[in-house]
N, C-alpha and C positions, 0 to 999 in steps of 0.2 A: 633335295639338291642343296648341296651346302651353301655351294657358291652364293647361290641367290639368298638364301637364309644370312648370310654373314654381310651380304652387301646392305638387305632390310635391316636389320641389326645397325650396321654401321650409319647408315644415311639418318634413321630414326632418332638414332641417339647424336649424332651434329644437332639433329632440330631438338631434340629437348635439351642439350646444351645449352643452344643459345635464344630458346624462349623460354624454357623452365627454370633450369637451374646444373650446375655441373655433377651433383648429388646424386641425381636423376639419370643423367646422361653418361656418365662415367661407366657405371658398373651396367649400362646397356652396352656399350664399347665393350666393356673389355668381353662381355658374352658373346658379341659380334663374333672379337677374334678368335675366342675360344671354339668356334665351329671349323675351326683349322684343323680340329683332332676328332673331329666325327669322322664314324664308320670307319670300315677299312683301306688299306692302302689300294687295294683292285679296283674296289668301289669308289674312292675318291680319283683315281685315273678316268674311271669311266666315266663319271659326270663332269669332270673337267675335260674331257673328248667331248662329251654332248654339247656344252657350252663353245666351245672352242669351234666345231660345225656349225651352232645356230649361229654364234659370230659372222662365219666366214659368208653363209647364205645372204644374211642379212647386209652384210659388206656389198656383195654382186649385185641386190635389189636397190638397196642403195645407187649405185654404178649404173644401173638399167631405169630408173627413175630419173635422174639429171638425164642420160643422157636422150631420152623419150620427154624432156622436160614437165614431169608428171609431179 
């Protein structure tokens, strides 16, 4: 899943930006974004459909939690 590899990547490298060093954290960033061009075009529709479903579930549980105040 790219998605989630590029978000790890991204979030990872804030934190060692701003507790290590930008040296450190830079060229984890730019590897983050570089997972924009993994796998193919079919294969990256598909797993941005997967994510985009877990999304939506997770939205309505959300919705069914407030409103059962859980």
């Amino acid at each position: 899943m790219h998605i989630v590899l590029m978000l790890f990547l991204v979030i990872s490298s804030c934190a060692l930006t701003e507790n290590v060093s930008i040296l450190l954290g830079g060229p984890v960033f730019l590897l983050g974004l570089a997972c924009f061009n993994l796998g193919s075009d079919k294969w990256r529709e598909k797993q941005e459909g997967l994510i985009i479903l877990l999304g939506l579930i997770c939205l309505v549980l959300v919705f069914i939690g407030n409103f059962f105040n859980w």
